[in-house]
Backbone bond lengths (Angstrom), bond angles and torsions (degrees), N, CA, C in turn:
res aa  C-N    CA-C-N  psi(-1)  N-CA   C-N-CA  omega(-1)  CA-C   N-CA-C  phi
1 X - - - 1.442 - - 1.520 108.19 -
2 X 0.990 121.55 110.95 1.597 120.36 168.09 1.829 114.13 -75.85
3 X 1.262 87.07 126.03 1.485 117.36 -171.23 1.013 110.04 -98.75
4 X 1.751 106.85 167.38 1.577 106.68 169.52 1.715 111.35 -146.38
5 X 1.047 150.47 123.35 1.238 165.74 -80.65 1.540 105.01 -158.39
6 X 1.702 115.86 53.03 1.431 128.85 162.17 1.933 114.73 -44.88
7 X 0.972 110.82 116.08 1.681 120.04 151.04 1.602 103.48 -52.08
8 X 1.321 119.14 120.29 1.171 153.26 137.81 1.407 137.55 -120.60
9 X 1.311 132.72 151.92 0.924 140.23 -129.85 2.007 81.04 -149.18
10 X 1.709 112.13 138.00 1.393 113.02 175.86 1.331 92.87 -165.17
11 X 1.109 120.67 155.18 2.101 139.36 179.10 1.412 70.24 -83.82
12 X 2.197 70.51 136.33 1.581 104.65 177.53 2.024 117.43 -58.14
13 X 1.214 105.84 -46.93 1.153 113.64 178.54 1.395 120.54 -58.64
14 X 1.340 125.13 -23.03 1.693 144.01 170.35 1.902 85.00 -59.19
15 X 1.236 105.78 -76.88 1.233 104.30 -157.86 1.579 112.10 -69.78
16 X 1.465 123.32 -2.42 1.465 106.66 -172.69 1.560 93.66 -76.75
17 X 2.092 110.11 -26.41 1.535 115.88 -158.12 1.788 103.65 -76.16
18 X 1.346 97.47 -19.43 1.813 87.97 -163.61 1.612 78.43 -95.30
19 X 1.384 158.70 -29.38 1.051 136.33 154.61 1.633 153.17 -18.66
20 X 1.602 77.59 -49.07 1.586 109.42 168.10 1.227 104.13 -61.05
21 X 1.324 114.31 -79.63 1.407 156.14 177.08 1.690 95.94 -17.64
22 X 1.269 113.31 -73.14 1.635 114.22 163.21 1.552 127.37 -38.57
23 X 1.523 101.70 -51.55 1.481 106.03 -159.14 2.195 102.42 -68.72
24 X 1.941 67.60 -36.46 2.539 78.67 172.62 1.952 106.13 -66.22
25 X 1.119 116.89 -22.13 1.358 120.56 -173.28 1.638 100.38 -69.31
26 X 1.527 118.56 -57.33 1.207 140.01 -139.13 0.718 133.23 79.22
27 X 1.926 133.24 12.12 1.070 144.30 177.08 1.783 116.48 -118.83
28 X 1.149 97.51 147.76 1.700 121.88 -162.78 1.731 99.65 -59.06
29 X 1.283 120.35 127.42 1.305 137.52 178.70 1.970 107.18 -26.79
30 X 1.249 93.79 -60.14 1.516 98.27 168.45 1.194 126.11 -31.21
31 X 1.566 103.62 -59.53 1.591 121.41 -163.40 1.853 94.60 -47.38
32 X 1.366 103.28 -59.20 1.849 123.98 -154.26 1.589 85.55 -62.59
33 X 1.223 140.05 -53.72 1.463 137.43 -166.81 1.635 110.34 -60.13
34 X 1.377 99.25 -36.81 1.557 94.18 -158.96 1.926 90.02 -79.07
35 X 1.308 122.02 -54.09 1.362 127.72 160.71 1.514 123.61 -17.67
36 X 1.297 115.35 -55.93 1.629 136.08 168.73 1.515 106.04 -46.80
37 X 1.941 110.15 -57.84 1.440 97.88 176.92 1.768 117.84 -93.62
38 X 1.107 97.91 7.59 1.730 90.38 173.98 1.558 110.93 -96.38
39 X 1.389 110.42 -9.42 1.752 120.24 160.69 1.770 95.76 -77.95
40 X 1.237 102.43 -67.95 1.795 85.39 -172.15 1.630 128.53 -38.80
41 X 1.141 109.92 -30.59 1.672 128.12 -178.30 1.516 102.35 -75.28
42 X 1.437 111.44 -38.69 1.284 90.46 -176.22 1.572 122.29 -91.90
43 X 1.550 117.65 -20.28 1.005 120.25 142.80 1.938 126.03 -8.51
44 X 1.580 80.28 -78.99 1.812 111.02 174.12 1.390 103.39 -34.67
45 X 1.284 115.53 -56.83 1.201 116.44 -161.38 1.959 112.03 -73.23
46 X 1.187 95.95 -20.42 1.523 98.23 -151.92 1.918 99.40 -102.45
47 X 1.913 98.40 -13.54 1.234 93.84 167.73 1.769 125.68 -100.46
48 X 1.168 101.46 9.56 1.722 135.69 170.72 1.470 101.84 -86.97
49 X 1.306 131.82 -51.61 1.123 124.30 170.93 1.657 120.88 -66.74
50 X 1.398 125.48 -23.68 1.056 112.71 -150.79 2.021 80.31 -106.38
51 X 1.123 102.86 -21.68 1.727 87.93 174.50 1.749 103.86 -87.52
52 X 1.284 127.99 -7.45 1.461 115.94 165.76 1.705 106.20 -40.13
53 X 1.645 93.95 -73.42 1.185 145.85 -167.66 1.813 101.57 -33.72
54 X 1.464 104.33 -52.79 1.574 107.70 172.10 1.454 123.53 -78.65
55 X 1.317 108.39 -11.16 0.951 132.27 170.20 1.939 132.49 -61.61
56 X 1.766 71.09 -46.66 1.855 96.67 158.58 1.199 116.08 -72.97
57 X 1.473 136.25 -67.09 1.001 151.11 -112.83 1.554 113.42 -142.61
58 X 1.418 111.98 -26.24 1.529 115.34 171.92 1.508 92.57 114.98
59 X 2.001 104.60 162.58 1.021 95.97 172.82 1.913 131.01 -92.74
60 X 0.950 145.76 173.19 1.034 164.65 -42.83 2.110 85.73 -165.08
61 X 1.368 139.62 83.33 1.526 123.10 169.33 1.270 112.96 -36.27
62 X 1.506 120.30 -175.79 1.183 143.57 -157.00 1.637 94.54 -106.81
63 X 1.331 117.96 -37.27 1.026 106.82 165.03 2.026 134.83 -93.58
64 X 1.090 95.39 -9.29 1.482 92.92 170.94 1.524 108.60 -77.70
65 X 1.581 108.83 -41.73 1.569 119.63 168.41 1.703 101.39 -28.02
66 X 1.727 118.42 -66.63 1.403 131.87 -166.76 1.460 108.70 -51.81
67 X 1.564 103.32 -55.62 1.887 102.17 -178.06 1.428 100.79 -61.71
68 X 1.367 122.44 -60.56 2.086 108.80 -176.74 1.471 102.86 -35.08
69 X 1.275 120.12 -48.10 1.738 108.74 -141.81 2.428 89.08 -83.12
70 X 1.585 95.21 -32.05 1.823 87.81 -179.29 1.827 105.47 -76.57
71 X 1.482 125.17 -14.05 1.077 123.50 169.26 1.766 120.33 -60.54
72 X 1.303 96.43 -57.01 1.629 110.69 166.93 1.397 134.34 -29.58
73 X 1.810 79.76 -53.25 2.002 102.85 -159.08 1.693 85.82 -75.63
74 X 1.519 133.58 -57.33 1.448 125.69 156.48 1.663 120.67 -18.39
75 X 1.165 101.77 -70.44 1.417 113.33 -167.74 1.864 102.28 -56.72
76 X 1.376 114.89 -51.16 1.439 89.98 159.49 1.076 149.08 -104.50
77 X 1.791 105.87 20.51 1.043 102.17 159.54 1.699 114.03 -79.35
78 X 1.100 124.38 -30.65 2.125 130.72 168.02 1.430 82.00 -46.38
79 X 1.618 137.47 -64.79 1.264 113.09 -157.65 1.513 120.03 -69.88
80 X 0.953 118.47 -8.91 1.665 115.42 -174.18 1.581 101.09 -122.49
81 X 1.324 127.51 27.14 1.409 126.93 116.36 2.053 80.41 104.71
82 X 1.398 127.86 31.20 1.483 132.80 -155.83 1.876 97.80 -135.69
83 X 1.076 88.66 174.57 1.607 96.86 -166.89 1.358 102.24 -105.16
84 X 1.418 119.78 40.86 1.998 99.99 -167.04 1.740 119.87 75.83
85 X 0.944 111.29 -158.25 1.827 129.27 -144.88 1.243 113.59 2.02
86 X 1.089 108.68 56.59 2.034 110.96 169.18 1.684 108.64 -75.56
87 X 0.952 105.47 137.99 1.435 109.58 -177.20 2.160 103.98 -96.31
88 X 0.977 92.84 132.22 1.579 94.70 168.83 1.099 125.86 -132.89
């Protein structure tokens, strides 16, 4: 992937943690940064959609709120290799 090499500026302690954080990963400081903001973006994106969306349609019951949030806690618990009831 050709990159490009922005000046930024971050507190020392941010970077000693995402340092660590890399070196425990096995992956290169870069890798974990660029990851960090390609989660934030998509975030962005996905919380732009979901206020379109209420926007259309109204917002969101108390119970659809409940099934998203027990859909999730499933969904990562299948991803982290667990049977469900993770608490978050």
């Amino acid at each position: 992937m050709a990159g490009k090499k922005p000046t930024i500026t971050l507190d020392r302690s941010l970077v000693e943690a995402m340092t660590a954080a890399a070196h425990e990963a096995s992956i290169p400081l870069s890798r974990l940064i660029t990851s960090a903001a390609e989660r934030e973006l998509r975030l962005r994106l996905g919380r732009t959609a979901v206020s379109e969306w209420q926007a259309e349609h109204g917002g969101f019951t108390s119970e659809e709120l409940a099934a998203a949030r027990a859909e999730m806690t499933d969904a990562d618990a299948a991803g982290a290799g667990m049977d469900g009831g993770m608490d978050f």
